[in-house]
Structure formats: structure tokens, C-alpha cells
LODREN-496034 format. One record per residue: residue in three letters; y, z, x of N, C-alpha, C in turn. Coordinates in steps of 0.2 Angstrom, whole numbers, always signed. Layout:
REM residues N
["ALA",[Y,Z,X],[Y,Z,X],[Y,Z,X]]
...
REM end
This chain:
REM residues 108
["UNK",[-6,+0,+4],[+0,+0,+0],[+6,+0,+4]]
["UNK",[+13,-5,+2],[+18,-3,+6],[+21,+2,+4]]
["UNK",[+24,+4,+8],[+28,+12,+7],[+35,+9,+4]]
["UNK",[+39,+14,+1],[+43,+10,-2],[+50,+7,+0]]
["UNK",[+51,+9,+8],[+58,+6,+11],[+54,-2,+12]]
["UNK",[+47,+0,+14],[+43,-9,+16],[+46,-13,+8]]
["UNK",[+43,-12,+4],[+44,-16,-3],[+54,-18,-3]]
["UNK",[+58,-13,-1],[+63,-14,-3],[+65,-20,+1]]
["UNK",[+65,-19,+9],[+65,-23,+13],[+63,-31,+11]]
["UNK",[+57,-31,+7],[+53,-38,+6],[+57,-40,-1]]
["UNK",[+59,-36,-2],[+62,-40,-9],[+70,-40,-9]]
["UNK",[+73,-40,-5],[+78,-43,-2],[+80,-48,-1]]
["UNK",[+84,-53,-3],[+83,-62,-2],[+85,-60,+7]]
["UNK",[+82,-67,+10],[+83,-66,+15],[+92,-70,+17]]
["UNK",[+92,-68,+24],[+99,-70,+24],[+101,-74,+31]]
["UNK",[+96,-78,+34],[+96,-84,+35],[+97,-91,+35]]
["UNK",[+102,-92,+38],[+104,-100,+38],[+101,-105,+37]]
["UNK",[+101,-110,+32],[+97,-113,+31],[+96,-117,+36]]
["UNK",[+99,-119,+44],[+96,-122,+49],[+88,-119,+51]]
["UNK",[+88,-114,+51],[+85,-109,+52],[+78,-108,+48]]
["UNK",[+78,-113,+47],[+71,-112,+41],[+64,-112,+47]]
["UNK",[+58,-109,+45],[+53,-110,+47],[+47,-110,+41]]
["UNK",[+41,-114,+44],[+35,-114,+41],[+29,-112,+43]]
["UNK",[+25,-109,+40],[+18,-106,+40],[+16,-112,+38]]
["UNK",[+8,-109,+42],[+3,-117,+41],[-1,-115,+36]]
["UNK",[-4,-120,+33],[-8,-123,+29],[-4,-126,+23]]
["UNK",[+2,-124,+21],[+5,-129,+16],[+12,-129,+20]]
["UNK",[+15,-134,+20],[+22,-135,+24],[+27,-136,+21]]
["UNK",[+32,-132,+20],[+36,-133,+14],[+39,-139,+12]]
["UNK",[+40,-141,+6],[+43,-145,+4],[+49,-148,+5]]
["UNK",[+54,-145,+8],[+61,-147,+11],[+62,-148,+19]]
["UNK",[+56,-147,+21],[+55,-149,+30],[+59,-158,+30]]
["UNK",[+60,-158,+35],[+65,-165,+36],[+59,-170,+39]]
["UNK",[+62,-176,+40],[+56,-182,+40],[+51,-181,+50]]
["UNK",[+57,-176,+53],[+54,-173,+59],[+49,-167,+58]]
["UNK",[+53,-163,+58],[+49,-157,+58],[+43,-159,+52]]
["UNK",[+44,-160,+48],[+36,-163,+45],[+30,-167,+49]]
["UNK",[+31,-173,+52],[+29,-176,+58],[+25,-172,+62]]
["UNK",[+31,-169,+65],[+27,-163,+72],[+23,-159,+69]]
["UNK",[+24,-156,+61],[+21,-150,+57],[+14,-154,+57]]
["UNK",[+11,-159,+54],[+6,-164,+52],[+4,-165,+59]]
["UNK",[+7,-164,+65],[+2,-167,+69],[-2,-162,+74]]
["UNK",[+4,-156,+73],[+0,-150,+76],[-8,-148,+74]]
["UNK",[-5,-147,+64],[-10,-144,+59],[-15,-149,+61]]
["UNK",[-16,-155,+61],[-23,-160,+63],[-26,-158,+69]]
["UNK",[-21,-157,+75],[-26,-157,+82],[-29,-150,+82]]
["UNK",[-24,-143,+83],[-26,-137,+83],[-29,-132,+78]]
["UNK",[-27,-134,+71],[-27,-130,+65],[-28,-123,+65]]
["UNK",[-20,-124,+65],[-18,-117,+67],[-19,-113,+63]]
["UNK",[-17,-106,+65],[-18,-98,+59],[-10,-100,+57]]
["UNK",[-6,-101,+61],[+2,-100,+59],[+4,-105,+64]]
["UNK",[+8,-109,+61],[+14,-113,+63],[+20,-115,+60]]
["UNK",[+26,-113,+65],[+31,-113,+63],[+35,-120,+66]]
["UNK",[+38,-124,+63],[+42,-126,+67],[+49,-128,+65]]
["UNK",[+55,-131,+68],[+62,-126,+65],[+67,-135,+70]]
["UNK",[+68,-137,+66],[+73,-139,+70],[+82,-137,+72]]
["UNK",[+82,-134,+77],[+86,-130,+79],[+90,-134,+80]]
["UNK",[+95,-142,+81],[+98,-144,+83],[+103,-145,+77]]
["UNK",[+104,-142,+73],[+110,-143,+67],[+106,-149,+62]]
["UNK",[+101,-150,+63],[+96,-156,+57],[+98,-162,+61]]
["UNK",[+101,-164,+68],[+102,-168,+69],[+95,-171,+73]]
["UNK",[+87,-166,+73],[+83,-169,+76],[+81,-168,+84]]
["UNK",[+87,-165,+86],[+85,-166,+94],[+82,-161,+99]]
["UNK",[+83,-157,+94],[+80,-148,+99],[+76,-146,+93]]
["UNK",[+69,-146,+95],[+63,-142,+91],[+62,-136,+93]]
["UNK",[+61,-130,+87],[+57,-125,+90],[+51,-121,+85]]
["UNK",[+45,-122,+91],[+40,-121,+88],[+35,-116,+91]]
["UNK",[+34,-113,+85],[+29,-107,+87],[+22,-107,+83]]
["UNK",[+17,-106,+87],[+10,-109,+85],[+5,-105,+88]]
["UNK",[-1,-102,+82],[-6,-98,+82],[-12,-104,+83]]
["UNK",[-16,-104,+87],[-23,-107,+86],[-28,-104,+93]]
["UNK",[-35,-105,+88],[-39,-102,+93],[-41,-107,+98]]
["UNK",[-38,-113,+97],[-38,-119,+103],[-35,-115,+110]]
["UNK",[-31,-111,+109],[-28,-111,+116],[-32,-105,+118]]
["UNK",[-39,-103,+116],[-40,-97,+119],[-42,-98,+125]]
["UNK",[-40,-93,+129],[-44,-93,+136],[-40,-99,+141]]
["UNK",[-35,-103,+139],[-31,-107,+143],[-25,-103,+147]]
["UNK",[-23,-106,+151],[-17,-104,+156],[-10,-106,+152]]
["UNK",[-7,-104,+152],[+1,-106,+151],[+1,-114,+150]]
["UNK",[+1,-115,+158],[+3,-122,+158],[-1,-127,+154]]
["UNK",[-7,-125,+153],[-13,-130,+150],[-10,-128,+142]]
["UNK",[-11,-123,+139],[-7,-125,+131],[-1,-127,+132]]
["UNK",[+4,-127,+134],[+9,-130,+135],[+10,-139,+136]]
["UNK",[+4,-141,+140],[+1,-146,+140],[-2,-151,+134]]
["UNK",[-5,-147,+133],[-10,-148,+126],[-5,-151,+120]]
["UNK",[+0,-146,+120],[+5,-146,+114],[+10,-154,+116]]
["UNK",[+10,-153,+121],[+14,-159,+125],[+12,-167,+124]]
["UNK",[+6,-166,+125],[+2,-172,+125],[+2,-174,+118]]
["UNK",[+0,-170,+115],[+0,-170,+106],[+5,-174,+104]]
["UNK",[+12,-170,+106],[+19,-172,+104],[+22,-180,+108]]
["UNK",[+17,-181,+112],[+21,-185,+118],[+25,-192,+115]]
["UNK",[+23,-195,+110],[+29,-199,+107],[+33,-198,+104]]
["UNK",[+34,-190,+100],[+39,-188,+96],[+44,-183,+104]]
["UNK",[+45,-181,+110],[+46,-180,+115],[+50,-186,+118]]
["UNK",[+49,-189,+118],[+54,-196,+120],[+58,-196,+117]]
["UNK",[+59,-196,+110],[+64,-197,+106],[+71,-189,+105]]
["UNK",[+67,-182,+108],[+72,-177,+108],[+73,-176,+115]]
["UNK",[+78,-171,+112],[+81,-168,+121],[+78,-162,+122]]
["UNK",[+75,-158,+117],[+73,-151,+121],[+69,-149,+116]]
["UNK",[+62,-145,+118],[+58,-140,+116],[+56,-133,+116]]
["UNK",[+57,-131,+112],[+55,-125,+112],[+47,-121,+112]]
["UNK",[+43,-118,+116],[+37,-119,+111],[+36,-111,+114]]
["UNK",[+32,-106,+107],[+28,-100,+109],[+22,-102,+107]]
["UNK",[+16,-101,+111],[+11,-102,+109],[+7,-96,+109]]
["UNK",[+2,-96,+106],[-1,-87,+104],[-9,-90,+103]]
["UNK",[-12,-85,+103],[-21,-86,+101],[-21,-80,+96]]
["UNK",[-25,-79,+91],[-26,-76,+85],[-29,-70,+88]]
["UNK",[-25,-62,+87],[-27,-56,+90],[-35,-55,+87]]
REM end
């Protein structure tokens, strides 16, 4: 059960920017822009993640991604090798921006 400051907190509209949006995986919101959906669809097919978030941080102009993603694909890899992985995934949508942001995680 939540204690009752948790329930207040949750029921709170949140008060973030709408640049600022993020998405959990398995269903991706509906307002996701013609990018961040692309990268959202191609992460969820390679890795199938527990959680992916991805957020374009450049003002909806498309150029600075930032993405945050749960999967058991990266267990037991090094830094660079998921970061890699995520890279080569992306590598035609990577041409076309300036900057990436990525936090990658494996499911506790």
C-alpha cells in the first residue's frame, strides 16, 4: 500500500515541459514526433526492453536525443560494447543528429 504523502505526490499533475516528455516501453505514446518514434520502434525490435525512454531534448527540432533503456541484452557487457550496440542500431538515424544522450541499465 502507498502511504499517504506517496498517493498525494502521484496524484499531482506533473509539471514538466512538454519538451520534456518521456516513454516507457511496450506501448509508446501517442504524441511521440516522427523521430523519437523511429528510434522508439527500433530499439523495442532489437533489445526489448523492460523500459525505454526516449525524449528529444533539442526543442522538437530533432537534433539532440536522449535516451534511457532497460534490457537484459546488455547483461554482462562493458560500457563501451552497450553503447556500441545502441549505436550500431541507431547508425542511420546518428547521421542525421548532432548529439546523444544514452543511459543504459540491465533489469535489477
Amino acid at each position: 500500500m502507498l502511504s499517504l504523502a506517496s498517493r498525494r505526490l502521484l496524484s499531482r499533475p506533473s509539471r514538466l515541459p512538454s519538451v520534456l516528455r518521456s516513454y516507457s516501453a511496450q506501448k509508446p505514446d501517442p504524441s511521440l514526433d516522427d523521430g523519437e518514434r523511429n528510434i522508439y520502434q527500433k530499439l523495442s525490435e532489437r533489445f526489448s526492453p523492460t523500459e525505454l525512454r526516449v525524449q528529444d531534448v533539442s526543442g522538437g527540432c530533432g537534433s539532440f536525443y536522449a535516451i534511457s533503456i532497460t534490457s537484459q541484452a546488455f547483461k554482462g557487457l562493458s560500457v563501451v560494447k552497450q553503447h556500441r550496440l545502441v549505436n550500431d542500431t541507431l547508425k542511420k538515424e546518428i547521421e542525421g543528429i548532432h548529439g546523444l544522450q544514452l543511459k543504459i541499465n540491465t533489469p535489477a
